[in-house]
N, CA, C and O of each residue as an XYZ file, in Angstrom:
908
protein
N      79.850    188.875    107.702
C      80.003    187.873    106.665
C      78.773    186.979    106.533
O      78.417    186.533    105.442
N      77.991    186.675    107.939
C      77.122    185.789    107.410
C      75.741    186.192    106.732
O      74.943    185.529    106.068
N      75.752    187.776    107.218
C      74.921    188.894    106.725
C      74.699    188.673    104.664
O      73.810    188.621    103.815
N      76.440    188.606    104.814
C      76.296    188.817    103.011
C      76.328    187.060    102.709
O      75.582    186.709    101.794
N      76.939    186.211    103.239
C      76.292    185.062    102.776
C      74.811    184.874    102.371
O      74.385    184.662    101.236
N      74.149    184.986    103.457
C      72.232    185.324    103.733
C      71.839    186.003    102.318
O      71.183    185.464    101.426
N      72.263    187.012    102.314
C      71.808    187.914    100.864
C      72.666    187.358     99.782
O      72.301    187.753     98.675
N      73.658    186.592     99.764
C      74.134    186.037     98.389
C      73.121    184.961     97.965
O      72.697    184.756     96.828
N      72.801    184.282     99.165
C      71.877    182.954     99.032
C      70.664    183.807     98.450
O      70.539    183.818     97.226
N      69.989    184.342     99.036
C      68.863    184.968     98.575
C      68.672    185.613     97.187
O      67.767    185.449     96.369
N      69.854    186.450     97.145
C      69.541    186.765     95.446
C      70.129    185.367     94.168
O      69.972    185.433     92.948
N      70.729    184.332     94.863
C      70.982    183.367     93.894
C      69.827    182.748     93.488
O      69.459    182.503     92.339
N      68.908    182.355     95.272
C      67.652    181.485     95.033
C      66.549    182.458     93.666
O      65.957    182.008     92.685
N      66.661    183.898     94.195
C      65.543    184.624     93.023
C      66.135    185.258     91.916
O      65.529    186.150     91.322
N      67.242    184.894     91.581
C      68.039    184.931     90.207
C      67.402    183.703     88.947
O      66.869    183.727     87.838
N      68.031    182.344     90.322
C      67.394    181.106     89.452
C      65.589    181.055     89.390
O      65.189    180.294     88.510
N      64.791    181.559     89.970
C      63.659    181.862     90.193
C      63.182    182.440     89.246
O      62.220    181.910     88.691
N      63.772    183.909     88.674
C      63.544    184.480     87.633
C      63.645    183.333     86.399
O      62.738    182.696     85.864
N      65.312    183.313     86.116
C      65.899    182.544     84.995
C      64.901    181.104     84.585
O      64.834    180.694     83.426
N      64.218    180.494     85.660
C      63.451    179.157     85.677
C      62.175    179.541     84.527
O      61.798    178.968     83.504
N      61.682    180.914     85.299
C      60.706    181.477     84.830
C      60.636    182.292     83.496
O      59.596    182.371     82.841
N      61.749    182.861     83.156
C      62.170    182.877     81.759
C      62.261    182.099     81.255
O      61.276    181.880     80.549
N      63.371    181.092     81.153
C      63.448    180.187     80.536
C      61.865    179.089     79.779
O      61.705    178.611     78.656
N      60.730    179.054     81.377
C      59.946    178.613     80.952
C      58.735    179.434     79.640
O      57.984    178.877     78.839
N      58.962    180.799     79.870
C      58.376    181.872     78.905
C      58.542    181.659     77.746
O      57.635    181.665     76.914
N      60.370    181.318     77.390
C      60.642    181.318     76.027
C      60.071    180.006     75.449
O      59.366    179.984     74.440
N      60.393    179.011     76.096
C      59.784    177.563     75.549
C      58.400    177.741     75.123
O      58.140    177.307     74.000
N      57.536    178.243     75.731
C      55.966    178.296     75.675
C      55.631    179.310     74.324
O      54.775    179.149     73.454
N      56.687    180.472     74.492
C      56.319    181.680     73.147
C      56.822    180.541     71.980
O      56.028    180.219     71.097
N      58.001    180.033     72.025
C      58.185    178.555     70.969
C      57.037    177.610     70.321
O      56.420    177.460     69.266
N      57.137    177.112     71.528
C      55.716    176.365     70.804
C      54.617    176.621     70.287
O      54.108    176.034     69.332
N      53.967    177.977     71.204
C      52.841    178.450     71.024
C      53.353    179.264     69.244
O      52.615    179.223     68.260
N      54.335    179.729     69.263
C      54.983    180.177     67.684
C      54.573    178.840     67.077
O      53.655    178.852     66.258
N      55.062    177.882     67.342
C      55.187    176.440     66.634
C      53.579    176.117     65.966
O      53.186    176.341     64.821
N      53.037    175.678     66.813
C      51.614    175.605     66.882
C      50.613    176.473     65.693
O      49.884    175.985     64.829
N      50.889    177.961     66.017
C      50.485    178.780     65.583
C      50.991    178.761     63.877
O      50.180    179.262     63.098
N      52.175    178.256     63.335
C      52.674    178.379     62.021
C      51.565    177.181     61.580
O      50.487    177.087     60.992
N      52.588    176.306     62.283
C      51.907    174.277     61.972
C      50.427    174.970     61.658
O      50.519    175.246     60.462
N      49.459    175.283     61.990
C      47.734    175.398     62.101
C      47.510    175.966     60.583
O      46.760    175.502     59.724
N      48.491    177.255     60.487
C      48.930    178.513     58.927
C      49.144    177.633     58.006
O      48.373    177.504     57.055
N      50.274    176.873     58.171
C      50.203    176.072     57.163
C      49.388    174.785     56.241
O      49.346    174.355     55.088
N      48.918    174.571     57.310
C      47.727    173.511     57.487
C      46.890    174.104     56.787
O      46.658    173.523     55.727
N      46.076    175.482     57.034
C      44.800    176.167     56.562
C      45.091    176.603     55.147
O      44.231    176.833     54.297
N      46.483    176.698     54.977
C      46.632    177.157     53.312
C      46.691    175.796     52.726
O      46.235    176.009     51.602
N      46.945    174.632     52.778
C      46.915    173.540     52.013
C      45.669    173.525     51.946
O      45.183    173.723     50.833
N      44.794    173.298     53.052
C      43.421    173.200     53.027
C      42.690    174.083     51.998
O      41.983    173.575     51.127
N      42.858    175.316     52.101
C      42.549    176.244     50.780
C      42.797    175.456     49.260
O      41.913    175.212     48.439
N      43.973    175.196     49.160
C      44.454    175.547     47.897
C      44.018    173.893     47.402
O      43.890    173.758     46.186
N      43.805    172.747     48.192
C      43.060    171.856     47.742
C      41.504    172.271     47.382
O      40.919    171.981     46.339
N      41.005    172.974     48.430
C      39.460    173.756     47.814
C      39.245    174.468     46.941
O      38.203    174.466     46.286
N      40.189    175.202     46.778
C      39.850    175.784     45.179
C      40.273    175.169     44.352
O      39.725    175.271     43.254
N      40.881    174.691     44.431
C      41.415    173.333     43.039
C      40.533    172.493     42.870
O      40.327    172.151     41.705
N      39.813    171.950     43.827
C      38.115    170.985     43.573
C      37.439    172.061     42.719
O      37.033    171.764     41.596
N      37.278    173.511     43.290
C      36.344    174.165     42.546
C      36.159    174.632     40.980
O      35.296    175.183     40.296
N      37.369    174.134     40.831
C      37.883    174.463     39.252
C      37.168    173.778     38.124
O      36.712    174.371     37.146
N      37.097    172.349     38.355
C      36.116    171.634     37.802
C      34.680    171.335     38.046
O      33.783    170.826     37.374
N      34.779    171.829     39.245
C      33.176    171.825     39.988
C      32.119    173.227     39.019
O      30.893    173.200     38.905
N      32.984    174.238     38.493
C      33.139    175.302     38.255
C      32.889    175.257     36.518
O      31.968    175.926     36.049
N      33.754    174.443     35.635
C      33.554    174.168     34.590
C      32.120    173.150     34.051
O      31.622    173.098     32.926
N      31.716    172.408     35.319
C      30.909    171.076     35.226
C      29.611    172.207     35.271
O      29.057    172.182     34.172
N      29.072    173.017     36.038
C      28.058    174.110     35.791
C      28.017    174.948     34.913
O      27.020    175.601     34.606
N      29.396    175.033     34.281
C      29.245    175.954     32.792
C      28.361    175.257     31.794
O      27.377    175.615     31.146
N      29.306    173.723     31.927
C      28.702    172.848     30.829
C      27.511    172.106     30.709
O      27.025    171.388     29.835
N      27.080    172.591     32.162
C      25.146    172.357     32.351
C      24.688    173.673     31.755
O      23.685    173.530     31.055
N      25.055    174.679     31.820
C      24.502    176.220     31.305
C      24.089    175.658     30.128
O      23.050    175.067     29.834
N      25.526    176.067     29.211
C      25.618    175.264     28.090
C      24.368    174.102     27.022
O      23.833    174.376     25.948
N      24.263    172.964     27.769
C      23.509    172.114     27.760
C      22.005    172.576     27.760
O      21.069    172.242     27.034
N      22.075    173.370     28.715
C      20.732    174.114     29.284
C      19.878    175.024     27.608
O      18.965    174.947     26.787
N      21.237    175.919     28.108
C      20.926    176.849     26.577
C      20.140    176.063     25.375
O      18.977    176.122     24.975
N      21.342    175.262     24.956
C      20.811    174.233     23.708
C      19.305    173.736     23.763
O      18.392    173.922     22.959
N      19.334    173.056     24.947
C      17.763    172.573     24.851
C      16.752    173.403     25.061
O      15.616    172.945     24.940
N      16.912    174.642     25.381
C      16.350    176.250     25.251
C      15.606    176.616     23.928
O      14.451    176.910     23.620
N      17.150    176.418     23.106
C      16.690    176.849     21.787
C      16.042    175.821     20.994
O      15.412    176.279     20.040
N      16.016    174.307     21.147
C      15.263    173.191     20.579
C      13.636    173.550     21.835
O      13.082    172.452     21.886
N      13.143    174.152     22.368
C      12.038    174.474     23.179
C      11.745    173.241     23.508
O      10.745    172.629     23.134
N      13.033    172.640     24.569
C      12.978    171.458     25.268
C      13.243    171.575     26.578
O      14.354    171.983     26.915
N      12.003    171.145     27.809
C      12.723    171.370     29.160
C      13.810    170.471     29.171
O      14.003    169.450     28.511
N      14.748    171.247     30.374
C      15.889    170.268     30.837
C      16.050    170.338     32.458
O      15.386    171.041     33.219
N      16.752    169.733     32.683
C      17.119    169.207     34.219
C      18.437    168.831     34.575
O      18.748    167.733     34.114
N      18.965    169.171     34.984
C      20.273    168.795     35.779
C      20.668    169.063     36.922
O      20.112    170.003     37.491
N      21.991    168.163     37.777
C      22.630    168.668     38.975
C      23.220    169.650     39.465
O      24.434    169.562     39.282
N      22.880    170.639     40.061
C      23.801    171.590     40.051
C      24.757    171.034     41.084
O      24.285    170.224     41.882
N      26.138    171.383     41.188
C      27.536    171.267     41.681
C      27.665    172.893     42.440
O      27.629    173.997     41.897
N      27.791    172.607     43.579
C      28.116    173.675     44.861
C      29.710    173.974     44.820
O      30.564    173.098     44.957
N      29.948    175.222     44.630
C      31.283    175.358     45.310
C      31.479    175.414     46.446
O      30.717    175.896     47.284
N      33.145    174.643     46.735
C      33.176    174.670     47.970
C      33.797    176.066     48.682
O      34.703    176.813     48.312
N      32.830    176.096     49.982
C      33.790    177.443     50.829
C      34.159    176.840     52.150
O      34.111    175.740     52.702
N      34.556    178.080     52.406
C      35.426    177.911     54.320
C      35.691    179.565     54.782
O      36.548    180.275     54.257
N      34.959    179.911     55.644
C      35.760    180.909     55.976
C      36.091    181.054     57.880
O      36.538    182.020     58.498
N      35.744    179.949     58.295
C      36.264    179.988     59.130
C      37.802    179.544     59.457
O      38.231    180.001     60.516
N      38.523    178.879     58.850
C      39.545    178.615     58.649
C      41.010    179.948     58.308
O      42.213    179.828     58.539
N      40.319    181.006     57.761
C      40.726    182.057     57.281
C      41.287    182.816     58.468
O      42.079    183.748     58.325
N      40.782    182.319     59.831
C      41.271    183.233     61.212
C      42.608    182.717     61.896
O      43.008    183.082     63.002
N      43.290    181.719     60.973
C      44.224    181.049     60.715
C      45.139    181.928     59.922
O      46.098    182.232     60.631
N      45.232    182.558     58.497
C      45.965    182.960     57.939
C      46.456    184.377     58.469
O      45.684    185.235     58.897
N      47.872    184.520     58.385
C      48.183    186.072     58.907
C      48.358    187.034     57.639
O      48.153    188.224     57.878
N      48.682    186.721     56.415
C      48.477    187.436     55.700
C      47.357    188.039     55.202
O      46.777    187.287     54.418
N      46.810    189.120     55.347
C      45.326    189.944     55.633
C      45.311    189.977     54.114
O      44.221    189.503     53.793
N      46.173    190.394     52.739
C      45.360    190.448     51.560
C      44.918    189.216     51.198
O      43.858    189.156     50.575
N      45.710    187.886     51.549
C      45.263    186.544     50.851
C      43.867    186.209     52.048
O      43.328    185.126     51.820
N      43.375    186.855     53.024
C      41.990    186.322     53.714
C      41.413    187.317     53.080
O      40.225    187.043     53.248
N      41.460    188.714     52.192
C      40.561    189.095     52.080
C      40.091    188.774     50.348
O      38.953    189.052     49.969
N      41.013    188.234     49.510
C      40.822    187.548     48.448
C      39.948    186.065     48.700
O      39.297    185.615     47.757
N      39.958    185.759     49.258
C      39.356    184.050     49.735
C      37.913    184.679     50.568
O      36.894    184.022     50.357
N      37.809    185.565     51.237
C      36.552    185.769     51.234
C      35.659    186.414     50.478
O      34.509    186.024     50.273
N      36.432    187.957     49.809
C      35.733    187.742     48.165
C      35.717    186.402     47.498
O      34.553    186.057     47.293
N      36.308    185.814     47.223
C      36.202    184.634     46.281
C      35.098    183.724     47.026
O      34.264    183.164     46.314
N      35.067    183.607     47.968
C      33.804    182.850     48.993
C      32.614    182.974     48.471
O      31.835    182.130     48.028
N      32.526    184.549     48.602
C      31.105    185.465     48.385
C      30.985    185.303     47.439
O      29.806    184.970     47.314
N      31.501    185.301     46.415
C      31.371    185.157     44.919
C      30.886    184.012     43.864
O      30.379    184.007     42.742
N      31.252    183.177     44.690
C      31.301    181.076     44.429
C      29.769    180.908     45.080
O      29.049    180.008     44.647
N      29.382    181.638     45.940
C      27.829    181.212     46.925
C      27.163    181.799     46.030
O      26.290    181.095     45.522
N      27.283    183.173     45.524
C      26.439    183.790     44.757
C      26.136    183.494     43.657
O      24.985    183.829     43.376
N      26.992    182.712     42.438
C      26.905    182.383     41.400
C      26.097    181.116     41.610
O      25.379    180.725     40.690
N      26.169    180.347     42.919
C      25.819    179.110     42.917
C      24.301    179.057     43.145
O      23.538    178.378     42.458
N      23.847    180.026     44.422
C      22.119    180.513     44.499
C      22.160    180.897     43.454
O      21.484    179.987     42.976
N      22.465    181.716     42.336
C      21.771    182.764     41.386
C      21.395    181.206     40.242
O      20.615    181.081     39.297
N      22.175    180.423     40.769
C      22.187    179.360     39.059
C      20.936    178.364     40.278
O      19.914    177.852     39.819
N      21.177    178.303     41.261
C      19.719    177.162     41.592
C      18.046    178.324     41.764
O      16.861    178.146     41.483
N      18.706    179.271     42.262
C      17.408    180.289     42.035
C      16.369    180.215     40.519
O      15.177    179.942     40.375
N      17.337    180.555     39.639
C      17.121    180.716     38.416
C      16.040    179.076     37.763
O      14.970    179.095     37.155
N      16.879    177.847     38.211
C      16.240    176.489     38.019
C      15.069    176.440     38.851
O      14.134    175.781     38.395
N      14.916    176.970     39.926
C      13.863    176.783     40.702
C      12.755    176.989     40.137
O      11.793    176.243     39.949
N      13.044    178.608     39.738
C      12.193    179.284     39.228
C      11.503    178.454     37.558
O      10.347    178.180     37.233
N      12.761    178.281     36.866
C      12.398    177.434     35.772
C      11.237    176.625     35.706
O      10.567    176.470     34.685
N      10.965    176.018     37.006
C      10.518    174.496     36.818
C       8.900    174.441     37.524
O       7.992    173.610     37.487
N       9.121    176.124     38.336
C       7.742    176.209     38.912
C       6.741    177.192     37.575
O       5.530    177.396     37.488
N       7.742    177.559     36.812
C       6.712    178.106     35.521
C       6.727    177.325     34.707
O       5.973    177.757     33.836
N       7.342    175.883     34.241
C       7.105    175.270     33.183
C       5.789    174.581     33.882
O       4.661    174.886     33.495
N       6.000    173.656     34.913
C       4.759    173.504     35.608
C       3.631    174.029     34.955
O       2.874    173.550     34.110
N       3.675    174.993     35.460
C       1.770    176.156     35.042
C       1.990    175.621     33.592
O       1.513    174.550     33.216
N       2.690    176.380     32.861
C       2.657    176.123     31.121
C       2.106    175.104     30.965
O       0.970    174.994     30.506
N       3.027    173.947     31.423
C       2.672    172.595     31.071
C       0.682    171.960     31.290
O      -0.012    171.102     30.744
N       0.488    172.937     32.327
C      -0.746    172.895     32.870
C      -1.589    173.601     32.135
O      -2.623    173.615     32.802
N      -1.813    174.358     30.895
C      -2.176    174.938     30.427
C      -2.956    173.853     29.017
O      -2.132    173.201     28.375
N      -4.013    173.748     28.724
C      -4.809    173.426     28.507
C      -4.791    173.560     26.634
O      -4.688    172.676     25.784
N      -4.940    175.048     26.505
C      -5.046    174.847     24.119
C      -3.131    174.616     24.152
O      -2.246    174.962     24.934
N      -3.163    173.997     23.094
C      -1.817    173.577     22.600
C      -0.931    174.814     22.185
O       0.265    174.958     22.439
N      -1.702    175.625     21.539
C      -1.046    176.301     20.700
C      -0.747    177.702     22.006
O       0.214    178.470     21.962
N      -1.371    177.712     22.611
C      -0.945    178.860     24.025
C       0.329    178.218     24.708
O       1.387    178.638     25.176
N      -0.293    176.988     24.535
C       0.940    176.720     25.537
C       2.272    176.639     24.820
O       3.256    177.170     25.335
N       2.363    175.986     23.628
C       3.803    176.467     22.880
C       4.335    177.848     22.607
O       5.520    178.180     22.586
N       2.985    178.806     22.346
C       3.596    179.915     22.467
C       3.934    180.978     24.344
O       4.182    182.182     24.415
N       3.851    180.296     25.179
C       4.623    180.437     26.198
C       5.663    179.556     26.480
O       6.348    179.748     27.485
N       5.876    178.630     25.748
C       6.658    177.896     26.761
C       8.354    178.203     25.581
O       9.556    177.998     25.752
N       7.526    178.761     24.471
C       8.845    179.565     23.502
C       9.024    180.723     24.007
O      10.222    181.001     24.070
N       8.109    181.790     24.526
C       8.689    182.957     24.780
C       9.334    182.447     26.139
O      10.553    182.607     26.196
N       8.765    181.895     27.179
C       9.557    182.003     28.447
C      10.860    180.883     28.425
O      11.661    180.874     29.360
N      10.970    180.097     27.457
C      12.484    179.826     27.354
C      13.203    180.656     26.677
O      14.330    180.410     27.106
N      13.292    181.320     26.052
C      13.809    182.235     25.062
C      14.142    183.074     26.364
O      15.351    183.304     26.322
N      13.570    183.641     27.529
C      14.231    184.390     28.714
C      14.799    183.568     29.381
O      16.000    183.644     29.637
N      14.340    183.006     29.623
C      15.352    182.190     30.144
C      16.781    182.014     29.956
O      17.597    182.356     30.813
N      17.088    181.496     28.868
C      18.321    181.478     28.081
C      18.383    183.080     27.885
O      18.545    183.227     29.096
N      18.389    183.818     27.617
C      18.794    185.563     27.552
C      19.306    185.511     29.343
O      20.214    186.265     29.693
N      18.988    185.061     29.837
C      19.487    185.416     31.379
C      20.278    184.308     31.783
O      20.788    184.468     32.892
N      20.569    183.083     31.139
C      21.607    182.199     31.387
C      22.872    182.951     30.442
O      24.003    183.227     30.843
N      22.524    183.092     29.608
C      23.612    184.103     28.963
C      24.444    184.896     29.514
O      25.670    184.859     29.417
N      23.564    185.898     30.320
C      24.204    187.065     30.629
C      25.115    186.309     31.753
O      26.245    186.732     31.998
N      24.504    185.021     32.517
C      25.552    184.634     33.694
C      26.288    183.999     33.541
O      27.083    183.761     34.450
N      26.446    183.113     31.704
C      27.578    182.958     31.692
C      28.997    183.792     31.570
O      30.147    183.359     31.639
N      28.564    185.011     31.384
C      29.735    185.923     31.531
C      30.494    186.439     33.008
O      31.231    187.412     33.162
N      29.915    185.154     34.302
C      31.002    185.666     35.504
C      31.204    184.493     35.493
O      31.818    184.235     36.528
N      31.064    183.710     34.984
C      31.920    182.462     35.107
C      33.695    182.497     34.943
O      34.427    182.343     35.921
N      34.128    182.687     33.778
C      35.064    183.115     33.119
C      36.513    183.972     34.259
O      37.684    183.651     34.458
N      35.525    185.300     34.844
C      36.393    185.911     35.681
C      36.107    185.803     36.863
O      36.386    186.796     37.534
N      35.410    184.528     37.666
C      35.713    183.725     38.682
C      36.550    182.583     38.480
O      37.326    182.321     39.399
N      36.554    181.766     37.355
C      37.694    180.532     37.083
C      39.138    181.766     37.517
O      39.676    181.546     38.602
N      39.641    182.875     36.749
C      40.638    183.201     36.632
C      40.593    184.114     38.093
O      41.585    184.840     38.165
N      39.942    184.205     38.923
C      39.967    184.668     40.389
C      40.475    183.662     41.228
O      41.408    183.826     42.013
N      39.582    182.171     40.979
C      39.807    181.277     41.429
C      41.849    180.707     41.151
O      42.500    180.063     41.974
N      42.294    181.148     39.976
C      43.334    180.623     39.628
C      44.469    181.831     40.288
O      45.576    181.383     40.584
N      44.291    182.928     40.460
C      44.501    183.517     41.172
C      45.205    183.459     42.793
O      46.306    183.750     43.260
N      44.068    182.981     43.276
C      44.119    183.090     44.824
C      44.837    181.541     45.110
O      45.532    181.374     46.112
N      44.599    180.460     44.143
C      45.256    179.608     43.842
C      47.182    179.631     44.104
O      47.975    179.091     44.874
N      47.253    180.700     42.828
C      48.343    180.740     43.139
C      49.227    181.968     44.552
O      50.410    181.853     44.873
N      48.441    182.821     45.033
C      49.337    183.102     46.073
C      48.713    182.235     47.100
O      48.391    182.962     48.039
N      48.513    181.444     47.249
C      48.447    180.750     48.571
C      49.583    179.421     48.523
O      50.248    178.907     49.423
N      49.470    179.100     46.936
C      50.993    178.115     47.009
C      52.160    178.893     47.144
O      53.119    178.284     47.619
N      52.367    180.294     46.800
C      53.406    181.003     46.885
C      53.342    181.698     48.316
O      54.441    182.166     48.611
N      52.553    181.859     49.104
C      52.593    182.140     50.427
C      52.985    181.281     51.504
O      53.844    181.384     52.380
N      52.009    180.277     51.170
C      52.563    178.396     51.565
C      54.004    177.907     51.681
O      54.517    177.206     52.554
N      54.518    178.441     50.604
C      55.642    177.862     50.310
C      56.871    179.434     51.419
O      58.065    179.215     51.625
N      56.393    180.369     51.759
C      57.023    181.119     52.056
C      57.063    180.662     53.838
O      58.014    180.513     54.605
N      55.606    180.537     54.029
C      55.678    180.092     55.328
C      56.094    178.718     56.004
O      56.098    178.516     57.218
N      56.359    178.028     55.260
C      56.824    176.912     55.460
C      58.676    177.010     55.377
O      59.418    176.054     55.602
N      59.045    178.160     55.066
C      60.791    178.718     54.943
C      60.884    179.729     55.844
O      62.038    180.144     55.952
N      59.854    180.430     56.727
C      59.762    181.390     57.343
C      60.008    181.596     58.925
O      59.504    182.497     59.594
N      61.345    180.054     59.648
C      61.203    180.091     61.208
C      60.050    180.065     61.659
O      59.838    181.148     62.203
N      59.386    179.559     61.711
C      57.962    179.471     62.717
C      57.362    181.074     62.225
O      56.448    181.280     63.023
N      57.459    182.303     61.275
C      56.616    183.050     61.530
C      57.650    184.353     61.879
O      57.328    185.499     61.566
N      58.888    184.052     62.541
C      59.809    184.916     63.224
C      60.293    186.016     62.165
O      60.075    187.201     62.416
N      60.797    185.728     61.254
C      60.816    186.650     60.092
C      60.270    187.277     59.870
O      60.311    186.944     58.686
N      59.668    188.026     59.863
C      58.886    189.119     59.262
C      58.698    190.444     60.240
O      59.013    190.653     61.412
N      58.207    191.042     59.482
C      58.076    192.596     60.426
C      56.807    193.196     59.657
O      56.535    193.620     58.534
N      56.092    192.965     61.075
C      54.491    193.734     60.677
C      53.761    192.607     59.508
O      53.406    192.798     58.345
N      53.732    191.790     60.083
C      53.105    190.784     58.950
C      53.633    190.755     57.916
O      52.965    190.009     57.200
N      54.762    191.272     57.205
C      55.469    191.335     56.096
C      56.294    190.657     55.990
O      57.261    191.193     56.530
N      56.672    189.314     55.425
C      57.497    188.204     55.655
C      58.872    189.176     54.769
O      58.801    189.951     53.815
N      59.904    188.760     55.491
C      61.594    188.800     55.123
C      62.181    188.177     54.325
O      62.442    188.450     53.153
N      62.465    187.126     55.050
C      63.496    185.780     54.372
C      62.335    184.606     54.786
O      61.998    184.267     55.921
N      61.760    184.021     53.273
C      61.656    184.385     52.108
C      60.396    185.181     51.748
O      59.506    185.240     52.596
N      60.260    185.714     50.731
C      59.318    186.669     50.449
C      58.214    186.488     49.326
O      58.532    186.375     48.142
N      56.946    186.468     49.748
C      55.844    186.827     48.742
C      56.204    187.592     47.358
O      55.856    188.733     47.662
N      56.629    187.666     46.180
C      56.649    188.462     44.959
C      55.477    188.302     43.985
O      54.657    187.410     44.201
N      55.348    189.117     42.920
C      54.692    189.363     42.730
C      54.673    187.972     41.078
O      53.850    187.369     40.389
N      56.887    188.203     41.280
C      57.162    187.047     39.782
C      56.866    185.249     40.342
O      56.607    184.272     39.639
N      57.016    185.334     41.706
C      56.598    183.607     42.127
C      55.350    183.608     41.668
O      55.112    182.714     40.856
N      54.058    184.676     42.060
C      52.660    184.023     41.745
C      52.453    184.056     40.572
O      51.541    183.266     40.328
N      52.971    184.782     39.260
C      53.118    184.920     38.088
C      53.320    183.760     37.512
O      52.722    183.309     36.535
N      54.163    183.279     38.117
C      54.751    181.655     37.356
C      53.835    180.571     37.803
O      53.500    179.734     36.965
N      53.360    180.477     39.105
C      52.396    179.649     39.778
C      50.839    180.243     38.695
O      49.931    179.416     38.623
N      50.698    181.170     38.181
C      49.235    181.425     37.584
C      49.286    180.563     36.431
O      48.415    179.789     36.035
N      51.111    180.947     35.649
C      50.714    180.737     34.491
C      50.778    179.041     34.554
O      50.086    178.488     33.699
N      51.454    178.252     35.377
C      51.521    176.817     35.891
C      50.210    176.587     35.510
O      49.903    176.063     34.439
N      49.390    176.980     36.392
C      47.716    176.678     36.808
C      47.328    176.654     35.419
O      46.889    175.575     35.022
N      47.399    177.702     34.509
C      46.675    178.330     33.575
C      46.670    177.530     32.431
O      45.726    177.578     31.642
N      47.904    176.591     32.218
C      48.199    175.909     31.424
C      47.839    174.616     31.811
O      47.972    173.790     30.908
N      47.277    174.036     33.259
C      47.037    172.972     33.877
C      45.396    172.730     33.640
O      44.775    171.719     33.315
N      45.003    173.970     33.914
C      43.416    173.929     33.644
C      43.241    173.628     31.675
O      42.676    172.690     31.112
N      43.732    174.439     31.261
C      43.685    174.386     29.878
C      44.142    173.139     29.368
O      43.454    172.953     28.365
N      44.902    172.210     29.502
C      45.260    170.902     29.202
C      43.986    170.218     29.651
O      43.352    169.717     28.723
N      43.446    170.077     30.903
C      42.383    169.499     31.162
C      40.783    169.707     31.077
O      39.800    169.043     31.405
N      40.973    170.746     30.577
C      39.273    171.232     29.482
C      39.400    170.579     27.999
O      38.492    169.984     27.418
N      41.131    170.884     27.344
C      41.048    170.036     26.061
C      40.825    168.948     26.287
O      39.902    168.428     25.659
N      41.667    168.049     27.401
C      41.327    166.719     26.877
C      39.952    166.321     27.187
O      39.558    165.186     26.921
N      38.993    167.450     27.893
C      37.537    167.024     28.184
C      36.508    167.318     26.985
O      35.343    166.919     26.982
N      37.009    167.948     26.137
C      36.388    168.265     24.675
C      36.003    166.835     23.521
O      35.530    167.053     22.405
């Protein structure tokens, strides 16, 4: 008897031993779940405030193009600020949904590129009006400083045509990140889903539809009243 007392004690002490140690496992996969959503959710607000700055940051360089052009065709230099879009892609090692990080880093790449190609382009502007300007008979120098604005503007042209289908990229990624946002924030810490594929509730294709056309009509109210 005192044999099996001895071994009752013993497997009680490493029963509760285990159970302590479970118990402490699950708490930690909890939080560390916890943690891990809280950060997800965090990084998509953070997004979807950044591309929403970029929207007008985005229109405000059209309407320097614009501006640009005009005083092109009056064979008048011009000058203005250019406006940077904003990026992040470190933040992106945060999101678990792999198509909305790989839309936001196209859209990244895309916002940097338009933004060098438009200060490249001014750079360049201002180190050939320079020379022109430096140019000595009158009549040479008007007739360069008409042909090389006249390219000029032919190549602001052509870039205003990615403007257009970056705003609507931008409005885009806009909206599945409020519709992802809004999923993960209903989603148990993350527990739902299978294989990164959220359950209850779910990404569709009609939530971001309604969130575009939201946007679409939000931007468009606020270009008219900027007219």
């Amino acid at each position: 008897m005192l044999e099996i007392d001895i071994a009752t004690k013993i497997f009680t002490s490493f029963a509760g031993t285990i159970l302590a140690i479970l118990s402490a496992s699950v708490i930690w996969l909890v939080k560390l779940a916890y943690e891990k959503h809280k950060a997800e959710v965090l990084a998509l607000a953070k997004f979807e405030r950044m591309f929403v700055q970029n929207i007008p940051l985005l229109q405000d360089n059209l309407q320097f193009i614009n501006q640009w052009i005009e005083a092109l065709k009056n064979n008048r230099p011009f000058s203005f600020h250019i406006e940077k879009l904003i990026t992040n892609e470190e933040a992106t090692y945060k999101l678990s949904n792999l198509k909305l990080v790989n839309k936001i880093l196209s859209l990244n790449y895309k916002s940097k590129r338009i933004c060098e190609d438009l200060e490249n382009i001014y750079k360049s502007y201002w180190d050939v009006i320079i020379k022109i300007q430096a140019i000595q008979d009158k009549e040479e120098k008007q007739r360069d400083l008409i042909r090389y604005h006249k390219t000029v503007s032919n190549t602001l042209e052509e870039m205003k045509k990615n403007y257009e289908p970056i705003k609507k990229e931008l409005i885009d990624v806009i909206a599945n990140i409020r519709v992802i946002g809004n999923v993960r924030k209903h989603s148990l810490f993350g527990y739902l889903d299978i294989l990164f594929i959220d359950v209850v509730p779910r990404v569709t294709k009609k939530d971001i539809g309604i969130q575009i056309k939201i946007i679409e009509d939000q931007v468009a109210k606020i270009e008219n009243d900027n007219k």
